[in-house]
C-alpha positions in Angstrom: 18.9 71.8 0.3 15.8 69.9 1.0 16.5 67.8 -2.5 19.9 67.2 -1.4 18.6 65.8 1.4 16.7 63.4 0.2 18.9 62.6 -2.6 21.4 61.6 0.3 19.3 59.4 2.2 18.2 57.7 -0.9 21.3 56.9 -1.8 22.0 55.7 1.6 19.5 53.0 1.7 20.0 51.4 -1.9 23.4 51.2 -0.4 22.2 49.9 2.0 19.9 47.5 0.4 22.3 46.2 -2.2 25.1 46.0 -0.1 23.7 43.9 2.1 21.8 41.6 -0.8 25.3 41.3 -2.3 26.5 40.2 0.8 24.2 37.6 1.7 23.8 36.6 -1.7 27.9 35.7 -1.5 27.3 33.7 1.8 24.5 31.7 0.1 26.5 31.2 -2.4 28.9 29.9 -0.2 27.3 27.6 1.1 26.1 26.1 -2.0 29.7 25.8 -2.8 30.2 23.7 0.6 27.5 21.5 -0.6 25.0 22.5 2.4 22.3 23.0 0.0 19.1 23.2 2.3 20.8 25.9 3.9 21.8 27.8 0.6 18.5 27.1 -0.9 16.8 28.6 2.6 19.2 31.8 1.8 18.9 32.3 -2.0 14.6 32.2 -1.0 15.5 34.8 1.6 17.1 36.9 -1.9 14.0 36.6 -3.8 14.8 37.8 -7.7 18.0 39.2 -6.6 20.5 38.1 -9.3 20.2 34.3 -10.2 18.7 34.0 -6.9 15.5 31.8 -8.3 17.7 30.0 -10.1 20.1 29.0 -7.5 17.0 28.0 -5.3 15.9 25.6 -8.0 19.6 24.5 -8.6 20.1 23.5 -4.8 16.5 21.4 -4.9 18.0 19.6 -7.9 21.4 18.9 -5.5 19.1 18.3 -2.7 17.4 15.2 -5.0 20.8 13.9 -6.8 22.6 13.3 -3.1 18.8 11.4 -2.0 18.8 9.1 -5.0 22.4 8.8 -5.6 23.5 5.2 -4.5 25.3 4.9 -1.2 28.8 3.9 -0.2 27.8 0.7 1.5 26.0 -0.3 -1.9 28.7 0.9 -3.8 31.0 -1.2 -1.8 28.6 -4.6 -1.9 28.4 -4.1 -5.7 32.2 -4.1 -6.3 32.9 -6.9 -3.5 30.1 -9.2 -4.8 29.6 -11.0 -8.1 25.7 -9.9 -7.9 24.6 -9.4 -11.7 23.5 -5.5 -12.3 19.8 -6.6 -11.7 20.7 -8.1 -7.9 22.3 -4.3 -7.5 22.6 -4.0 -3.5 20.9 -1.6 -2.6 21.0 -0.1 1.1 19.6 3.4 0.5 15.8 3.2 2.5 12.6 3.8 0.7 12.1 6.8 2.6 14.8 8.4 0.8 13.7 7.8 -3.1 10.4 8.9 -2.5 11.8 12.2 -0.9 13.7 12.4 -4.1 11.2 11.8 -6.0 9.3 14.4 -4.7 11.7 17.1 -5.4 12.3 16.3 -8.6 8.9 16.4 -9.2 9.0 20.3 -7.9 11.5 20.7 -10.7 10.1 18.2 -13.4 11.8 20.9 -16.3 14.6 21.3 -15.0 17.7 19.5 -16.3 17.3 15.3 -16.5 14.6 15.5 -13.5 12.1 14.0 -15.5 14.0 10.9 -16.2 15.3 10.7 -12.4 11.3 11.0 -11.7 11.0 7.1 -13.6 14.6 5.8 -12.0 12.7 6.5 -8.3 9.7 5.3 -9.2 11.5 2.1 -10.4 13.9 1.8 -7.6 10.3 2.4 -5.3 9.4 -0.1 -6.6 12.1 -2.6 -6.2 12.4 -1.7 -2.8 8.3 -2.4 -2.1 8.7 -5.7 -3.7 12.0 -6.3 -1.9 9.5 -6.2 1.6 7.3 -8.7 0.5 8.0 -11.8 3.0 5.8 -15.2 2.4 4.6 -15.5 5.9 5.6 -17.5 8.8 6.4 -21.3 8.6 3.9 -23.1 9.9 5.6 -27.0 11.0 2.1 -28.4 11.3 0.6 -27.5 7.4 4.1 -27.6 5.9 3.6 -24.3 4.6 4.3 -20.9 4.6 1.0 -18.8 6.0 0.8 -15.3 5.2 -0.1 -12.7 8.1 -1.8 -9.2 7.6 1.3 -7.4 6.6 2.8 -9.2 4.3 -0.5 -9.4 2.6 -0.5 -4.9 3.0 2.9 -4.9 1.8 1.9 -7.2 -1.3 -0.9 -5.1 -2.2 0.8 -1.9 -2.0 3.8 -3.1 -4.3 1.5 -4.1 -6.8 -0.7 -1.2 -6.8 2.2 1.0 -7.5 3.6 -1.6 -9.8 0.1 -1.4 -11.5 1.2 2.5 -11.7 3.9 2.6 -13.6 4.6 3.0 -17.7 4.9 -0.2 -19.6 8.5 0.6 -20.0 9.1 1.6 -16.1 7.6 -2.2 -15.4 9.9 -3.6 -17.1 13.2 -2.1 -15.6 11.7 -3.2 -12.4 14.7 -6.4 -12.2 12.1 -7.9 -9.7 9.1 -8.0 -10.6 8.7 -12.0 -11.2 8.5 -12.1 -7.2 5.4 -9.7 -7.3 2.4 -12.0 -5.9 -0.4 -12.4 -8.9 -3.8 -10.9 -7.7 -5.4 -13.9 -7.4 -2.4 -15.1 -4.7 -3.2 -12.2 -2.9 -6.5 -12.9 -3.1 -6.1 -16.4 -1.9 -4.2 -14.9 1.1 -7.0 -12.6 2.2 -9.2 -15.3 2.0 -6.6 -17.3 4.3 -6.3 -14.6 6.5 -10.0 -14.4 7.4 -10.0 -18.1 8.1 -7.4 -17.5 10.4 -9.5 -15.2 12.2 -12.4 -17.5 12.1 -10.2 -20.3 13.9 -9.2 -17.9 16.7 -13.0 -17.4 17.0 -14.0 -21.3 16.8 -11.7 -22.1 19.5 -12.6 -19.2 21.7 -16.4 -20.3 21.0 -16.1 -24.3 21.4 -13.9 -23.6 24.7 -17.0 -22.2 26.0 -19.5 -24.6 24.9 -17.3 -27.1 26.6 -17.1 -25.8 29.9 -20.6 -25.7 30.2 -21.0 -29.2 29.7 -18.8 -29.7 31.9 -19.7 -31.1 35.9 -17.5 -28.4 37.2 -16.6 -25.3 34.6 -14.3 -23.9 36.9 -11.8 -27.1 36.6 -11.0 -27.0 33.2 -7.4 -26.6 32.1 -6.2 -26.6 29.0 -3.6 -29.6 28.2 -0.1 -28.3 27.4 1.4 -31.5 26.0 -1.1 -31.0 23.4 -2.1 -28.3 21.0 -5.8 -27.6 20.5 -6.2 -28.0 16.6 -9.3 -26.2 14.2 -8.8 -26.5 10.6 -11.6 -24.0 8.5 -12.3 -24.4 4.9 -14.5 -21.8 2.9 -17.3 -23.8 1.0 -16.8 -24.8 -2.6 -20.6 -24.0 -2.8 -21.4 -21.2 -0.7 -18.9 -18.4 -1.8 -19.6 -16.6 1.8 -19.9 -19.6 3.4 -16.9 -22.0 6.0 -16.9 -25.1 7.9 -14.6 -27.2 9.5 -13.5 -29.3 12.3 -11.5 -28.9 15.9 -10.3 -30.9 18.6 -9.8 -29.6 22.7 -6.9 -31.2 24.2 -8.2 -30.5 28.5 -8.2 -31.7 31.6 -11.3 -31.3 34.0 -12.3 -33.5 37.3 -15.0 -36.0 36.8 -17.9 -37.2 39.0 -16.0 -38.8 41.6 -13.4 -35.5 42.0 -10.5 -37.0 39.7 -8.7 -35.0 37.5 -8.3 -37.1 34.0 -7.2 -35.3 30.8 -9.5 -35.8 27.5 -10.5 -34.6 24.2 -13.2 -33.4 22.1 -13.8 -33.4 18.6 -16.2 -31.1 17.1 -17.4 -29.4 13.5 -18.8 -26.2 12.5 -20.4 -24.1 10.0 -20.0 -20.2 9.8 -21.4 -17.2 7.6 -19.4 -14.1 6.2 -21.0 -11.3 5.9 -19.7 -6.9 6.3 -16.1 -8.0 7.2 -17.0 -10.6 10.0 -17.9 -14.3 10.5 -20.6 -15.3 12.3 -20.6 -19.3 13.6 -24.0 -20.6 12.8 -23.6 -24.0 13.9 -21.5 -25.9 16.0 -21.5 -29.4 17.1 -19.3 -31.8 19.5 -19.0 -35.2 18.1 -17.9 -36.6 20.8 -21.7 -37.0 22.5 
């Protein structure tokens, strides 16, 4: 009787068991079949090695990846309404979104074509880190184009992971002409830290000025005119700049007028640990 017993309640619970793993295995695979695959991947996990359970989780990570790289319908549309060559594809899908297919696929590198979809995001990566690269802001005094801090952080991580890729990957990269050479970017470092060593000179000959001055306190700085420092690292000296400024001010003289004036000035500067350091400065004015 005892037997029996048990036997029943046995029973009972592998009815119990399967019944219900059947059943939520039909709703997961439900929702894979209305394309929700996070949620029918979360709910094949929940089946562990019921069935094709594993399978289906590494399936749905593989649909997951396909919809992130897959190209969107805004640069489907800009391809078909433009006459961009293949290699000027439009491409409005966000970085954010290749490298989070990237790194599924890369949880499922054996699986199906995943390893070539692995190179097509590193490539379109790519394209799309290149494709932020801006040139700097016009600058209507030099003529030129002046780099700040992020472009030159955005050049440098493009061609580090440029620098990353497989010969072949490189050159399906449609472009990679516009990636800076290293010694540009080098150029623009350098540029940028001359930048910073203007800000400095100014900050430092304003000073020295309005202690010459009869009365500090009246100085003003002209605003019809533009103070102007130009620095220059020395062909020489590889840790070494020098230039030249000019203060356009206004300040009262000896007998309590204001009159506006100028002063010219050169000075000399050392680089060392990240930071310049003015060593000399002059006004030529004296």
């Amino acid at each position: 009787m005892k037997k029996n017993i048990i036997l029943i309640i046995l029973t009972i619970l592998l009815v119990l068991q399967f019944g219900c793993s059947g059943e939520d295995y039909k709703k997961a695979q439900q929702l894979f079949d209305q394309e929700q695959y996070a949620e029918a991947e979360a709910a094949f996990i929940e089946l562990g090695d019921y069935k094709d359970s594993e399978a289906m989780v590494t399936e749905c990570k593989y649909q997951r990846a396909i919809i992130l790289y897959a190209p969107s319908e805004e640069a489907s549309t800009q391809s078909q309404s433009s006459t961009m060559t293949v290699g000027a594809f439009y491409d409005a899908k966000k970085i954010e979104e290749y490298e989070k297919a990237l790194s599924l696929f890369e949880e499922i590198a054996d699986y199906k074509d995943s390893i070539d979809y692995i190179s097509n995001c590193k490539v379109k990566i790519c394209q799309k880190l290149i494709g932020e690269i801006q040139y700097g802001a016009y600058d209507e005094f030099l003529f030129i184009n002046v780099p700040t801090q992020k472009d030159v952080n955005a050049a440098k991580k493009a061609k580090d992971y440029f620098d990353s890729l497989t010969t072949i990957e490189k050159e399906r990269v449609v472009n990679r002409s516009s990636l800076p050479s290293d010694e540009a970017i080098e150029e623009a470092e350098k540029q940028l830290l001359l930048d910073s060593l203007e800000t400095k000179v100014l900050d430092e000959a304003v000073k020295k000025l309005k202690s010459s001055l009869i009365n500090s306190s009246s100085y003003q700085d002209n605003p019809d005119h533009k103070h102007f420092v130009l620095a220059s690292w020395s062909e020489t000296e590889p840790n070494e700049a020098y230039g030249l400024f000019t203060l356009y001010y206004s300040a009262t003289n000896s007998y309590g007028g204001r009159v506006d004036s100028s002063q010219h000035g050169i000075f000399k500067a050392q680089y060392e640990d990240g930071y310049f350091t003015i060593t000399e400065m002059y006004f030529t004015d004296y």
